[in-house]
C-alpha positions in Angstrom: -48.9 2.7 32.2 -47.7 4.4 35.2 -45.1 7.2 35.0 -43.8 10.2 36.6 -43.1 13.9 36.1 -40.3 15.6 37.7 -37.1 16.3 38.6 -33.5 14.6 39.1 -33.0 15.2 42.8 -29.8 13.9 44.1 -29.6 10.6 42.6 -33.0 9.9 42.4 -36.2 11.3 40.3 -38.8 12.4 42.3 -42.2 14.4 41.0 -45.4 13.3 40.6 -47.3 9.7 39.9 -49.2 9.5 36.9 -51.4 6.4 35.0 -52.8 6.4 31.5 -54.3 3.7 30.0 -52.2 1.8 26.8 -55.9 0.6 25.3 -58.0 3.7 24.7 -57.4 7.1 24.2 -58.2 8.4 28.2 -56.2 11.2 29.4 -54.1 10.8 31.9 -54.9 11.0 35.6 -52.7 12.1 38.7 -52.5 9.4 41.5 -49.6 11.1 43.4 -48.9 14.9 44.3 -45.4 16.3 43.4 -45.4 17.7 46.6 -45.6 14.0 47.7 -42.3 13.6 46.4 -43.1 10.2 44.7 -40.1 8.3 43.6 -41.0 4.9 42.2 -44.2 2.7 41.4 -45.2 -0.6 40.4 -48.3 -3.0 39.3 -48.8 -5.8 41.3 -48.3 -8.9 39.5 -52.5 -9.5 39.2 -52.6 -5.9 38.0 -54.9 -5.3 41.3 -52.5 -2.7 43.3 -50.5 -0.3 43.0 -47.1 0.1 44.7 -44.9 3.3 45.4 -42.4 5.1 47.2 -42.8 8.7 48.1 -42.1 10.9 51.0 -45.1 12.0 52.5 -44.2 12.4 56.1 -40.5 13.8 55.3 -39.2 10.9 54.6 -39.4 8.0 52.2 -41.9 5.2 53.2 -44.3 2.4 50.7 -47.7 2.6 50.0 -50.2 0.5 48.7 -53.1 1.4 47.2 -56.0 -0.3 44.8 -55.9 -0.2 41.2 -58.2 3.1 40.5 -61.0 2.4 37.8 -60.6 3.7 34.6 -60.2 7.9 34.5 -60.3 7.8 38.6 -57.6 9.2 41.1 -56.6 6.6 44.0 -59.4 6.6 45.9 -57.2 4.7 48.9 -53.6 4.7 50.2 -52.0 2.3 53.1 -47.9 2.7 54.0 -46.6 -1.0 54.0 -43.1 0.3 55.5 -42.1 1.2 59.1 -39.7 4.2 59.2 
């Protein structure tokens, strides 16, 4: 499960990136920074990737990054979107 903690900022969330696991009882592990301002995220459709908005230059861009394995941070990050 991917969620975040934050804020209401404008009219948008922003905070940090989070992932747990639904199967077992692992804690959860941080995958995005508040001060990243991430916004949004999704599993790719194999369950392989990881997509997400956030705001790491100043302003919002889309990232890519490989499913981490199981109580791991991302380990990799690529922006998808030109600004």
């Amino acid at each position: 499960m991917l969620y975040g903690v934050g804020k209401a900022s404008g009219n948008r969330p922003t905070g940090a990136l989070w992932i747990r696991s639904l199967v077992d009882s692992t804690r959860a592990h941080l995958l995005v920074p508040e001060s990243e301002n991430f916004f949004g995220a999704q599993f790719s459709p194999n369950g392989k990737w990881i997509a997400f908005d956030a705001e790491v230059s100043g302003h919002a861009e889309v990232y890519v990054s490989p499913m981490p394995a199981p109580g791991e941070g991302l380990t990799a990050r690529w922006q998808v979107s030109a600004a």
